[in-house]
DOKEMI-581891 format. One line per 4 residues: number of its first residue (from 1); for each residue x, y, z negated of N, C-alpha, C. Coordinates in Angstrom, 3 decimals, always signed. Layout:
BEGIN
NUM = X,Y,Z,X,Y,Z,X,Y,Z  ...
END
This chain:
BEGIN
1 = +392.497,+220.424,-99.641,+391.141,+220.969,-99.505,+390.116,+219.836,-99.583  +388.780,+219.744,-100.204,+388.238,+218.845,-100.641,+386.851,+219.446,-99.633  +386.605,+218.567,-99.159,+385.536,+219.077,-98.114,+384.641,+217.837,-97.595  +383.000,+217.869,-96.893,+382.353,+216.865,-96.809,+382.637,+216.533,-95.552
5 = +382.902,+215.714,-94.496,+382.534,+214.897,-93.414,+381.539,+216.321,-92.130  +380.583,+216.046,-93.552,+378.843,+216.857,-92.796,+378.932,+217.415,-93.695  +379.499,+218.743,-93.795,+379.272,+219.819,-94.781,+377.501,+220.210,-95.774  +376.898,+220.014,-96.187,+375.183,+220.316,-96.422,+375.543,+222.101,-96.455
9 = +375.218,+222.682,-95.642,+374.971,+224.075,-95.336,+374.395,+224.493,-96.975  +374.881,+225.797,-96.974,+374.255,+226.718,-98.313,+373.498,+228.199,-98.585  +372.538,+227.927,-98.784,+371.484,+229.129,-98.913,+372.011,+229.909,-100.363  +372.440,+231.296,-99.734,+372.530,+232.370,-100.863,+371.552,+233.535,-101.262
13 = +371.135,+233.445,-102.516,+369.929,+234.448,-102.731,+370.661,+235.616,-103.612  +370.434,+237.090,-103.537,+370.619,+237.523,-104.321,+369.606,+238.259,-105.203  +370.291,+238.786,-106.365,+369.588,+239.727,-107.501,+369.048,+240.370,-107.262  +368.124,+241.352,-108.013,+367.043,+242.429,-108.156,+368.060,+243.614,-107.685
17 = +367.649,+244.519,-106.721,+368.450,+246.067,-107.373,+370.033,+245.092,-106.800  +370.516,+244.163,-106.154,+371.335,+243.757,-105.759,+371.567,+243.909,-103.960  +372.743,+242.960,-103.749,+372.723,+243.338,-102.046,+373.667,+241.699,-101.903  +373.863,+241.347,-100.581,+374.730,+239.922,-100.190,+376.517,+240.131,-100.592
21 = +376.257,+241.257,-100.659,+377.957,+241.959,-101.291,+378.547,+241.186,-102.176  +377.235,+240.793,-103.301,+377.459,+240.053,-104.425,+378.745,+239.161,-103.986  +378.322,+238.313,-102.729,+378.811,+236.944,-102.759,+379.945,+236.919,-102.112  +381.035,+238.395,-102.011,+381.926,+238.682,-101.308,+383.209,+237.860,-101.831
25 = +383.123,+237.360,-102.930,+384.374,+236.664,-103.386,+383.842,+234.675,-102.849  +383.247,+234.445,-102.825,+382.350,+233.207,-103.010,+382.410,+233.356,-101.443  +382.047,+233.464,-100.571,+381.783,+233.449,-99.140,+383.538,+232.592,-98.260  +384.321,+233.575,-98.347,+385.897,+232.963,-98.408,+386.495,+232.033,-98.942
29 = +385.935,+231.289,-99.534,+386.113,+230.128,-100.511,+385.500,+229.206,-99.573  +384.044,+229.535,-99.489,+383.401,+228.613,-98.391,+383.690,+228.225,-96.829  +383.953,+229.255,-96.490,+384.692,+229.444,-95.133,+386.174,+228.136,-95.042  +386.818,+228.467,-96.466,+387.943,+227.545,-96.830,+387.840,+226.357,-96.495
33 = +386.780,+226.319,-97.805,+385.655,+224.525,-97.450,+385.464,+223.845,-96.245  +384.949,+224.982,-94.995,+384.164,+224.708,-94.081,+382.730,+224.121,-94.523  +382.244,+224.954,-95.276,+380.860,+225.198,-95.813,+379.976,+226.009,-95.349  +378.776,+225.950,-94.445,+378.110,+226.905,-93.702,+377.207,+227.317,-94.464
37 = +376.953,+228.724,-94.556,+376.352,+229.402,-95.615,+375.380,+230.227,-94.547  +374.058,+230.538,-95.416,+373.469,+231.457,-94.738,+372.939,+232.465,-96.019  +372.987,+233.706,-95.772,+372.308,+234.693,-96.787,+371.515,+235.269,-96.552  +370.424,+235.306,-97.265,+369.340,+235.721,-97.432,+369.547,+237.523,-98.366
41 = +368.877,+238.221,-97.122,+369.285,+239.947,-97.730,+367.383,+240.413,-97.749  +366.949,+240.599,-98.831,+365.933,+241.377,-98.441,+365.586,+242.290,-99.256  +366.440,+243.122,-99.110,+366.793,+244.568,-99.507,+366.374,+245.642,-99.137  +365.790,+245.074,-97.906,+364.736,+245.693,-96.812,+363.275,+245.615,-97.533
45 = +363.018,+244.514,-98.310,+361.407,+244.518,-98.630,+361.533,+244.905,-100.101  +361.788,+246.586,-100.440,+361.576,+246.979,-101.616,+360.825,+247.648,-102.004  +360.279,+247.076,-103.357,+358.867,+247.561,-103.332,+357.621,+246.190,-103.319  +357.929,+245.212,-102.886,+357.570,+243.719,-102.362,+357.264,+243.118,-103.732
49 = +356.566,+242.340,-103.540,+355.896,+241.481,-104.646,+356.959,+239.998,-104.467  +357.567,+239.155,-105.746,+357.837,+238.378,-105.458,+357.636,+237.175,-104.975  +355.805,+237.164,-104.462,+355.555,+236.032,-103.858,+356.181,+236.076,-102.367  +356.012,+237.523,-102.236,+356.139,+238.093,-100.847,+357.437,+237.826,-100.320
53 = +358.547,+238.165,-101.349,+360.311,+237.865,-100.822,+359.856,+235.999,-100.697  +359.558,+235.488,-101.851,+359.538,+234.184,-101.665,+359.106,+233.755,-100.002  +358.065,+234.220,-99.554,+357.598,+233.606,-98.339,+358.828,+234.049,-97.086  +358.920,+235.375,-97.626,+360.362,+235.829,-96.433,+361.533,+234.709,-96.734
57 = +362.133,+234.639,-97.772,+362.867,+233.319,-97.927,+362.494,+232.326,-97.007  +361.643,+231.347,-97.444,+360.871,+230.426,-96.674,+360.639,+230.782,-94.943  +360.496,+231.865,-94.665,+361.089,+231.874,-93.054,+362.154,+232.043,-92.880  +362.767,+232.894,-93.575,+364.219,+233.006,-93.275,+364.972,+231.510,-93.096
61 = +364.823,+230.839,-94.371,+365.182,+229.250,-94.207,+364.873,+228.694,-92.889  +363.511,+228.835,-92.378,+362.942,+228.317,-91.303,+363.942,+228.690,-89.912  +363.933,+229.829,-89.747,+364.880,+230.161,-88.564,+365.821,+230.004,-88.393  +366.918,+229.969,-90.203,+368.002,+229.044,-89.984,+368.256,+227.940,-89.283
65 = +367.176,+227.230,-89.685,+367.202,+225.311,-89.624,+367.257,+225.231,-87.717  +366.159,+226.159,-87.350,+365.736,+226.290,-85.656,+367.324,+226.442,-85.408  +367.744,+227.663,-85.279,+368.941,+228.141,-84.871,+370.022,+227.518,-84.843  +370.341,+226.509,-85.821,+371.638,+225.860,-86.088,+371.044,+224.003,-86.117
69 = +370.248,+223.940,-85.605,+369.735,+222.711,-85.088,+369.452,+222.005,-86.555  +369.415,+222.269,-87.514,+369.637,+221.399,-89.102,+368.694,+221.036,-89.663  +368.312,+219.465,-89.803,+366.961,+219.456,-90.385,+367.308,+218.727,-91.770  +367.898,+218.430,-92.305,+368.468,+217.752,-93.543,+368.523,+218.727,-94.621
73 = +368.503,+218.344,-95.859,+368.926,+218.960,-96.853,+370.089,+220.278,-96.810  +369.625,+221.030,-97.723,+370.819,+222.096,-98.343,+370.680,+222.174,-99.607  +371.168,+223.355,-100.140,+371.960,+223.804,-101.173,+371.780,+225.309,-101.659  +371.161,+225.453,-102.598,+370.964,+226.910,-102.896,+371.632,+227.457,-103.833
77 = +372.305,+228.552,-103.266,+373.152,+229.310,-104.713,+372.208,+230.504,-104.605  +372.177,+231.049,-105.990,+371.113,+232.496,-106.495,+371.762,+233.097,-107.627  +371.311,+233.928,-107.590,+372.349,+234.799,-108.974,+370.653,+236.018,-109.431  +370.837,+235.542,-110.810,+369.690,+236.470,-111.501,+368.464,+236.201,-110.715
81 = +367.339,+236.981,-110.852,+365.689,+237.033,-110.104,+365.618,+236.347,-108.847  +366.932,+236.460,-108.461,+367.324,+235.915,-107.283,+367.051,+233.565,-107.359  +367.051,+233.613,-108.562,+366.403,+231.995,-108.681,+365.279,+232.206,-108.887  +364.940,+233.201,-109.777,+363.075,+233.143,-109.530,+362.068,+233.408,-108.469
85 = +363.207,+233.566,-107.456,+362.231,+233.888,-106.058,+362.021,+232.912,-105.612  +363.590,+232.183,-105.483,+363.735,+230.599,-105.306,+362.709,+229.391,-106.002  +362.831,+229.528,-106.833,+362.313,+228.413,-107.747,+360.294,+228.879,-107.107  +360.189,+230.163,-107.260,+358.961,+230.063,-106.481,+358.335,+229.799,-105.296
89 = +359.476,+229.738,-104.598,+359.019,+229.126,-102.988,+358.817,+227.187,-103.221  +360.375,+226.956,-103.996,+360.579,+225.409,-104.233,+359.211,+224.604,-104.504  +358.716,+225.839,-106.054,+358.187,+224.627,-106.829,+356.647,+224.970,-106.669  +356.473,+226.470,-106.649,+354.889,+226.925,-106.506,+354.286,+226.884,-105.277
93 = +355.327,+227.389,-104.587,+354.725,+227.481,-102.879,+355.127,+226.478,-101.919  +355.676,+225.591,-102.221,+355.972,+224.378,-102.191,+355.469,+222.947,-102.462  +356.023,+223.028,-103.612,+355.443,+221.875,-104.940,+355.540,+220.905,-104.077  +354.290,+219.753,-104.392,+354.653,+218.431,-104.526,+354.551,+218.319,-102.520
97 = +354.541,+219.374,-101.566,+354.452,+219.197,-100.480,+355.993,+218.959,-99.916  +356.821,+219.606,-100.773,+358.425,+219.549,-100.427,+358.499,+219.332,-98.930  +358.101,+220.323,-97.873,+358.484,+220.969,-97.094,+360.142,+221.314,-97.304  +360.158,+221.853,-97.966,+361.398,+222.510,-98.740,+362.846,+221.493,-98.788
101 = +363.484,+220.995,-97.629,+364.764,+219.658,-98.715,+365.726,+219.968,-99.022  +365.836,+220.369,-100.549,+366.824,+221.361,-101.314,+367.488,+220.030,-102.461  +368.982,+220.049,-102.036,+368.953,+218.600,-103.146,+369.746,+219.578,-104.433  +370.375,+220.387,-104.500,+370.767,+221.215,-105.771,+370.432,+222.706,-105.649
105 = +370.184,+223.514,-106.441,+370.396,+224.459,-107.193,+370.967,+225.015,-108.361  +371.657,+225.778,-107.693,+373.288,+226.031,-108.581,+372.452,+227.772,-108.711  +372.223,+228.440,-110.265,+371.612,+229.246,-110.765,+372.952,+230.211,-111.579  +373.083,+231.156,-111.198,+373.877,+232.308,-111.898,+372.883,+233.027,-113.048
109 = +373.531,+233.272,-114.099,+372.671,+234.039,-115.121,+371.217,+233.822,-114.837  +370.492,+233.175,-114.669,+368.907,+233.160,-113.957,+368.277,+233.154,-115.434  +366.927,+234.074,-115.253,+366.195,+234.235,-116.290,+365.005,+233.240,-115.969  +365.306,+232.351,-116.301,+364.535,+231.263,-115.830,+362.975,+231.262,-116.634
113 = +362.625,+231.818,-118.103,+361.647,+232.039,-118.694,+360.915,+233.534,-118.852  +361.563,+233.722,-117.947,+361.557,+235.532,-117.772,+362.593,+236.332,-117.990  +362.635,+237.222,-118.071,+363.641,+238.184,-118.628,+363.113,+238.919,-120.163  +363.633,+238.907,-120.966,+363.819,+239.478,-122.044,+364.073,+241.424,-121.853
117 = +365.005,+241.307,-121.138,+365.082,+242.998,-120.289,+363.621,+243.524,-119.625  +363.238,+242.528,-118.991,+362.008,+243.222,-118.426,+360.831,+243.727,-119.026  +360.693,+243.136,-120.274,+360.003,+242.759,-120.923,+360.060,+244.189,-122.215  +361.345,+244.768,-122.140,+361.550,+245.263,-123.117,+361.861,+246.616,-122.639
121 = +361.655,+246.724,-121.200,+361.941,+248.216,-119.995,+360.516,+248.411,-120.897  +359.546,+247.817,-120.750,+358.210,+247.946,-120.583,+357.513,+248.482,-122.208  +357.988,+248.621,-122.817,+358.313,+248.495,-124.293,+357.986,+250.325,-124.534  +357.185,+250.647,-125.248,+357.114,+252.195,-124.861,+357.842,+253.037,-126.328
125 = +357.846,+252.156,-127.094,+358.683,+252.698,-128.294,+360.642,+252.569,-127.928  +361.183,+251.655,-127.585,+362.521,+251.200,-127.157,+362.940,+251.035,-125.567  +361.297,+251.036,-124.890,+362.046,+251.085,-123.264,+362.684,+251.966,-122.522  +362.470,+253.544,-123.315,+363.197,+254.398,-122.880,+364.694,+254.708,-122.934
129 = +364.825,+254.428,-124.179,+366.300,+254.139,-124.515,+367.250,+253.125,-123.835  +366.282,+251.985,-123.709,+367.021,+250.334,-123.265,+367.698,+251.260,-122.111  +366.498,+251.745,-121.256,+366.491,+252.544,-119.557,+367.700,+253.112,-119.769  +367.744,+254.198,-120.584,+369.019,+255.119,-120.606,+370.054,+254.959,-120.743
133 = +370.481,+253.538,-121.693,+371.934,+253.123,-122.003,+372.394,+252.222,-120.592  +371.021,+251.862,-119.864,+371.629,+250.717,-118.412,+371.288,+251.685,-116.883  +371.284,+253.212,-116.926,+371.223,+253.497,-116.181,+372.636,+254.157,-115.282  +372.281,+253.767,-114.168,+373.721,+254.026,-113.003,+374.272,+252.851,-113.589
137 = +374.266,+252.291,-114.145,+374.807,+250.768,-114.304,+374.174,+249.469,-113.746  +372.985,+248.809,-114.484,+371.804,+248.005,-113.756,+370.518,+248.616,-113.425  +370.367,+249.976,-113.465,+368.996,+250.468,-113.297,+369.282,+252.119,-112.223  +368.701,+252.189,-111.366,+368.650,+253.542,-110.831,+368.322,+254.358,-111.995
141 = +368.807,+255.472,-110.872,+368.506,+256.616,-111.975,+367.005,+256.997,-111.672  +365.906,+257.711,-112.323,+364.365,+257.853,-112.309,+363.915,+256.075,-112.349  +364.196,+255.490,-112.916,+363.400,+254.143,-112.516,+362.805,+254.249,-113.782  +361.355,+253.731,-112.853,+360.276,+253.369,-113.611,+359.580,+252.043,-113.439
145 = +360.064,+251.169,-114.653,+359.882,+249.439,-115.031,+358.329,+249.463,-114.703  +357.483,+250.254,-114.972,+355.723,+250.179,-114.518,+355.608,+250.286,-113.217  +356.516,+251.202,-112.601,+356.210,+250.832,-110.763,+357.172,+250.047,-110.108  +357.436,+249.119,-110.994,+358.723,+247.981,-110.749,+358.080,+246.830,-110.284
149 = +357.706,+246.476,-109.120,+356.681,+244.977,-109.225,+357.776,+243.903,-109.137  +358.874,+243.734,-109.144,+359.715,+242.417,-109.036,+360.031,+242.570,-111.078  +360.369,+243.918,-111.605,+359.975,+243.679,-112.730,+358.782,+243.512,-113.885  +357.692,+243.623,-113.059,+356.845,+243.563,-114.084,+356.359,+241.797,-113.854
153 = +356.576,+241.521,-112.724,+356.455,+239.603,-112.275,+357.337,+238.916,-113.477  +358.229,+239.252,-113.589,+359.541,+238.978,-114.754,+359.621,+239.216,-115.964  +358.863,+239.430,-116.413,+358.301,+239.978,-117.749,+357.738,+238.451,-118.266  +358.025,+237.886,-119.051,+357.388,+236.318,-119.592,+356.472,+235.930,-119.718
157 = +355.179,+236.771,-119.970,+354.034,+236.554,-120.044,+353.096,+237.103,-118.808  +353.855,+237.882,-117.411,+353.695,+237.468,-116.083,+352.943,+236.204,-115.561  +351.792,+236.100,-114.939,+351.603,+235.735,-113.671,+352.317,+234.606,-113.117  +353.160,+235.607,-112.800,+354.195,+234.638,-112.028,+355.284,+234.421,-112.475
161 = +355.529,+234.150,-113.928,+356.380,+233.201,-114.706,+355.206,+232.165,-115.403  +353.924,+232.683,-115.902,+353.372,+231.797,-115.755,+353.416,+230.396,-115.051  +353.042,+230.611,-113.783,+353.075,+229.731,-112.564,+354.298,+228.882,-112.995  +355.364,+229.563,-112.864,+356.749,+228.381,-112.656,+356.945,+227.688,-113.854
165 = +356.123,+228.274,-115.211,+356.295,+227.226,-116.522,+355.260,+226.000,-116.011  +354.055,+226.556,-115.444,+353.019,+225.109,-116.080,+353.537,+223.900,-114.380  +354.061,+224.951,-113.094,+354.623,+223.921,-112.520,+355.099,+222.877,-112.639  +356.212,+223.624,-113.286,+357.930,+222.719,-113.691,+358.496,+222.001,-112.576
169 = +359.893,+221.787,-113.020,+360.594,+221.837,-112.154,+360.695,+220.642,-110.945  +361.444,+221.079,-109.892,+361.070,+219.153,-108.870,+361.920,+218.115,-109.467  +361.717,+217.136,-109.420,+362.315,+216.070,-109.617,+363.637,+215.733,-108.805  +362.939,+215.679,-107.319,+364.085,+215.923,-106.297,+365.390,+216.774,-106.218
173 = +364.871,+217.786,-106.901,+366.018,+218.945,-106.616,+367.262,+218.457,-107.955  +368.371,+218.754,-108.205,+369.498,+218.964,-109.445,+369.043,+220.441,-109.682  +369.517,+220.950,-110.709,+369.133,+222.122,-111.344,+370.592,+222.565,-111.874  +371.398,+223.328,-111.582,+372.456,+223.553,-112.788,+372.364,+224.899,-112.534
177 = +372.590,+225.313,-114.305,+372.541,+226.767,-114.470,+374.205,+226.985,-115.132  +375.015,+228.045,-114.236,+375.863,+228.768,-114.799,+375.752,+230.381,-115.416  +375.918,+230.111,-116.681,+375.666,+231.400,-117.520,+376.676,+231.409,-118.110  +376.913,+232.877,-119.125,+377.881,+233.223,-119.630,+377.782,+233.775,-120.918
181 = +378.481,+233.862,-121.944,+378.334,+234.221,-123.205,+379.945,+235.214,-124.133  +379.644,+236.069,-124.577,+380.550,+236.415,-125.053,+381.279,+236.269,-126.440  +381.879,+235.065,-126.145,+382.420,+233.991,-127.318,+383.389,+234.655,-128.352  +384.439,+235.677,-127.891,+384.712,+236.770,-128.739,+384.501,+237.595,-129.185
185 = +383.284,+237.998,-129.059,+382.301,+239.351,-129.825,+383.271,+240.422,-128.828  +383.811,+241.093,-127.823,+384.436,+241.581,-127.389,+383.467,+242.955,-126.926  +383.582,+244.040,-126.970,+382.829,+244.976,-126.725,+383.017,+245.217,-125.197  +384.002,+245.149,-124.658,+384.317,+245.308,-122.940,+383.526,+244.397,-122.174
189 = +383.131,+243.393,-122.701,+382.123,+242.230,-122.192,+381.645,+242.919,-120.843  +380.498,+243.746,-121.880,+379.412,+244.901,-121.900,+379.365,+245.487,-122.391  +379.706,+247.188,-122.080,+379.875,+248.058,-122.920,+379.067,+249.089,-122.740  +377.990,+248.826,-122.253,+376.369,+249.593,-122.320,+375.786,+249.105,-123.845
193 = +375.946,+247.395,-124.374,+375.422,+247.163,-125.262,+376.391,+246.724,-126.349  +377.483,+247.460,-126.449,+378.719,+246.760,-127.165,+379.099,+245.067,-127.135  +378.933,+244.932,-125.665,+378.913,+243.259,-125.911,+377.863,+242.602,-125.952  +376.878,+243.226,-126.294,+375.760,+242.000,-126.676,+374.720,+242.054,-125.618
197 = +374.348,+241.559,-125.720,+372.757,+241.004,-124.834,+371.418,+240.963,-125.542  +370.187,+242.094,-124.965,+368.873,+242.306,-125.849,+368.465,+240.704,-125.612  +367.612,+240.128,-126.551,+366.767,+238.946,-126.777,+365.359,+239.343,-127.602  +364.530,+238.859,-126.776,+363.456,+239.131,-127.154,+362.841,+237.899,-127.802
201 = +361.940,+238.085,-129.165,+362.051,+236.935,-129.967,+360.537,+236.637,-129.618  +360.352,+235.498,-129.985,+358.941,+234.460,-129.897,+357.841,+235.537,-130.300  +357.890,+236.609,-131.704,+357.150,+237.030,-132.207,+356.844,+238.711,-131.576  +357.736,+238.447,-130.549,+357.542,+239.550,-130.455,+358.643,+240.843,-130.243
205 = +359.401,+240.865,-131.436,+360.382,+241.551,-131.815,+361.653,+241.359,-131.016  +362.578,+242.051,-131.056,+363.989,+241.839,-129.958,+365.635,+241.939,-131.192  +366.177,+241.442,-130.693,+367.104,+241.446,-131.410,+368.866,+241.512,-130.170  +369.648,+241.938,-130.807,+370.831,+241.937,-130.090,+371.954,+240.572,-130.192
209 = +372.701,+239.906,-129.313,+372.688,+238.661,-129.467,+374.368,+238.496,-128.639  +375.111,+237.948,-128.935,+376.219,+237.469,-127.779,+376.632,+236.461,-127.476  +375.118,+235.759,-127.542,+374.680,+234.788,-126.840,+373.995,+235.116,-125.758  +374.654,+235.987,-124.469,+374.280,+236.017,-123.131,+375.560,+236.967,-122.473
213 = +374.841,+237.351,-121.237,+375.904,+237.929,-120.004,+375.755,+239.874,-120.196  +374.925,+239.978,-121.189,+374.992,+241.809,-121.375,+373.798,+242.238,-120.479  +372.768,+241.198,-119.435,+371.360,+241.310,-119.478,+370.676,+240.348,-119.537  +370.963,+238.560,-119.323,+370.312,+238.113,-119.719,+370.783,+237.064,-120.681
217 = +370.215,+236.627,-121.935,+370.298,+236.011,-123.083,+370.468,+234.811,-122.500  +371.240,+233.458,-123.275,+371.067,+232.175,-122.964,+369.830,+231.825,-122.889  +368.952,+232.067,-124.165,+367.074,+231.746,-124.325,+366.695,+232.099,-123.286  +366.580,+233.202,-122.171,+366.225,+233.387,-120.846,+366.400,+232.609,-119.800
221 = +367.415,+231.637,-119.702,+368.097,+230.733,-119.171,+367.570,+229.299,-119.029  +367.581,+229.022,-120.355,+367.274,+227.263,-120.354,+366.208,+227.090,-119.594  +366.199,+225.736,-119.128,+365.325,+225.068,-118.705,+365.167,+223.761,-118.649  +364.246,+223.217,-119.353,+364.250,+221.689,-119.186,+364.105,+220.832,-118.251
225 = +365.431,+219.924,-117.935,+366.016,+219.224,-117.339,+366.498,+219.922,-116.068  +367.523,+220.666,-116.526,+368.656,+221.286,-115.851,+369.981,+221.637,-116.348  +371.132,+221.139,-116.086,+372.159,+221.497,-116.708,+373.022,+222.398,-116.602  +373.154,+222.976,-117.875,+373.784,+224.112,-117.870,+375.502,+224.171,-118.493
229 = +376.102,+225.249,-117.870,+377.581,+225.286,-118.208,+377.636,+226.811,-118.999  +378.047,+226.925,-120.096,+378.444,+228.134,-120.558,+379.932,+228.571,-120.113  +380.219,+229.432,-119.245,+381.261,+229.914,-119.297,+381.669,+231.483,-120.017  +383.128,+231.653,-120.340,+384.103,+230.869,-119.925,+384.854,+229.837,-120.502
233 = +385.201,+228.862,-119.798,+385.143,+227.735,-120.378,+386.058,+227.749,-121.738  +387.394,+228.784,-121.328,+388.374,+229.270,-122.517,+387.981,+230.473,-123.080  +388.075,+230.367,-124.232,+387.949,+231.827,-124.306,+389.036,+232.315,-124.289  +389.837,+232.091,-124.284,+391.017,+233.113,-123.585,+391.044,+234.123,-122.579
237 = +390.204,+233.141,-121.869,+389.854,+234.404,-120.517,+389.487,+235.278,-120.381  +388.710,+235.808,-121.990,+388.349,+237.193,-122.167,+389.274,+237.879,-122.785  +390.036,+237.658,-122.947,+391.380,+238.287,-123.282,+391.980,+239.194,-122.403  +391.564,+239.043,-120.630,+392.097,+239.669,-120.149,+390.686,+240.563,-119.680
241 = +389.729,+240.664,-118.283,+389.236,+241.169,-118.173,+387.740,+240.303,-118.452  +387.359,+240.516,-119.818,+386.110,+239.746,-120.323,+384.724,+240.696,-119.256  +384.670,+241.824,-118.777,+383.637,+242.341,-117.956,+383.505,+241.531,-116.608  +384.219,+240.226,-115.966,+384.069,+239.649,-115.391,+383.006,+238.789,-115.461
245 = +382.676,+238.513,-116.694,+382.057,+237.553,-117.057,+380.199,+238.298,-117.553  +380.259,+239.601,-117.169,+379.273,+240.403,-117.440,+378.534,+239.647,-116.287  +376.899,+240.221,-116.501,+375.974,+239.834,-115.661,+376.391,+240.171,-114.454  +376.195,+241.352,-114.045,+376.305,+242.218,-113.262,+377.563,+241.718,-111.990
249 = +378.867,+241.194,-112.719,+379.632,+241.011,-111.941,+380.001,+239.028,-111.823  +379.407,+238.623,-112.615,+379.487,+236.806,-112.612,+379.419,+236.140,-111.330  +378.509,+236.981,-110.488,+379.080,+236.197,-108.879,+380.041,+236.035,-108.765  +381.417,+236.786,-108.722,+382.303,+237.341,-108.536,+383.405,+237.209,-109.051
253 = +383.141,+236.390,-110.314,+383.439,+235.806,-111.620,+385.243,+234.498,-110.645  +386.305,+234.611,-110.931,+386.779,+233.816,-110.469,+386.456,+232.516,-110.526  +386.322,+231.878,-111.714,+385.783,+231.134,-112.523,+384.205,+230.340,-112.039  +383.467,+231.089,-112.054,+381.881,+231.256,-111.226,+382.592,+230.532,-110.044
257 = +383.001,+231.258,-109.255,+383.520,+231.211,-108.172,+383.501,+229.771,-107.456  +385.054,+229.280,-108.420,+385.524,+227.555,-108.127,+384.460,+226.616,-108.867  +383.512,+226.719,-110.240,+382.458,+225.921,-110.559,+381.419,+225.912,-109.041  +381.318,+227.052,-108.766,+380.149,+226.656,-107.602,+380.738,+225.921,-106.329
261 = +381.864,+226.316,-106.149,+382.647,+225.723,-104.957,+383.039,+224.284,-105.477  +383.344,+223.470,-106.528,+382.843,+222.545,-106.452,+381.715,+221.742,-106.825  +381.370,+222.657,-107.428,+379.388,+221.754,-107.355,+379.034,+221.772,-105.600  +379.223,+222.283,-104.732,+378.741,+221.758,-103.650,+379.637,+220.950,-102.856
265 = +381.044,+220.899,-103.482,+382.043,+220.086,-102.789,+381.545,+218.716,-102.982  +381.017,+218.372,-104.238,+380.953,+217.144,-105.272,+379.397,+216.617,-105.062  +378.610,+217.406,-104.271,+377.325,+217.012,-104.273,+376.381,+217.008,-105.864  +375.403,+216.703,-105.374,+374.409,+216.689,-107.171,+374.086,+215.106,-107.877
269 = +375.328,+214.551,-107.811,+375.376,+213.332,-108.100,+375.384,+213.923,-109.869  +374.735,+213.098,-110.857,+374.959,+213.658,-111.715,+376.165,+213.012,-112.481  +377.012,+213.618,-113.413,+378.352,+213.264,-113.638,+378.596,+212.858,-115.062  +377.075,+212.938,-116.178,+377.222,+212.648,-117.497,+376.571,+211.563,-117.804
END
């Protein structure tokens, strides 16, 4: 077992339309470690603007630190919107005051430039359809992307993706993004979109792509100066159950799993 001395405790955020369930495979791993984790559920504030979860974050963190005596650095794992809440406390509501002492962020599928999906719910010629092929899957049933405020923040030309482009990112913090791609064209990937993942193009227009996780595209992802891992690392591994590697279930991801468990074993020393 590979474990720290002084463990750096780990903050878990989750997804939109998600719950801490996510991190039911990932939690036991840590426990393994002797890695102290705290999760952040606010599942309770729906309906909430994402500045608003951001600031609940930011206490939530706060009462951690009181409670368990910890004033040093941690470690944030997030999966989907769930980094853009993050990254908005870090870098906007934060910024150069770094209150905040976060030395990595380890990012699941994160739509780091927005979402391409959100963008395309909103879409009045194709958003109805998008809605219908991802519903009871990633979308309630009656959902409406216009009275969506965590989706309409997420939309790229948002406000508040605004904000986190002209920020950019801390210096202080490591950044690594784990995303996923479906390297065999495999339709089980995702089989709402035969495999593929919507991408919404510069001009405008959207195109279908398997270059992403079946909701968000790699292009949703990048971010400059943060490193990213495409998994899975074989493609073999979709050979067996490639829907592992879907958005939806990549927390959960075995794979996901041991990359994040040792990115915090290993610290954010960088390794290239």
């Amino acid at each position: 077992m590979t474990m720290h001395s002084q463990p750096t405790p780990v903050l878990l955020v989750h997804g939109w339309k998600s719950h801490p369930g996510i991190w039911n495979r990932l939690t036991p791993r840590l426990n393994e470690e002797g890695i102290p984790f705290w999760s952040f559920d606010y599942t309770s504030l729906n309906g909430a603007s994402m500045e608003k979860i951001a600031g609940a974050l930011r206490d939530y963190t706060a009462t951690q630190r009181e409670e368990q005596g910890y004033v040093g650095s941690i470690d944030v794992v997030c999966h989907s919107i769930g980094s853009c809440i993050t990254r908005y406390l870090l870098e906007v509501m934060d910024g150069s005051a770094r209150h905040e002492s976060v030395r990595q962020l380890i990012a699941i599928g994160p739509p780091n430039n927005g979402s391409s999906l959100a963008e395309l719910f909103c879409d009045p010629v194709i958003g109805p359809g998008i809605t219908d092929r991802l519903c009871g899957t990633f979308v309630p049933r009656n959902f409406d992307p216009a009275a969506d405020v965590i989706v309409q923040a997420c939309r790229p030309g948002s406000a508040t993706m605004t904000s986190l482009r002209e920020v950019g990112i801390r210096p202080d913090i490591r950044y690594r993004l784990l995303c996923a791609e479906n390297i065999t064209h495999t339709p089980a990937f995702f089989p709402c979109f035969e495999g593929k993942t919507c991408e919404l193009q510069p001009n405008g227009s959207w195109s279908m792509t398997y270059n992403g996780d079946g909701i968000v595209p790699l292009a949703d992802s990048l971010l400059p100066g943060a490193d990213i891992e495409i998994l899975p690392a074989d493609p073999e591994t979709l050979e067996g159950d490639a829907g592992q590697y879907c958005h939806i279930r990549l927390p959960r991801a075995p794979e996901v799993v041991e990359r994040v468990v040792d990115c915090l074993c290993h610290g954010p020393a960088n390794t290239g």
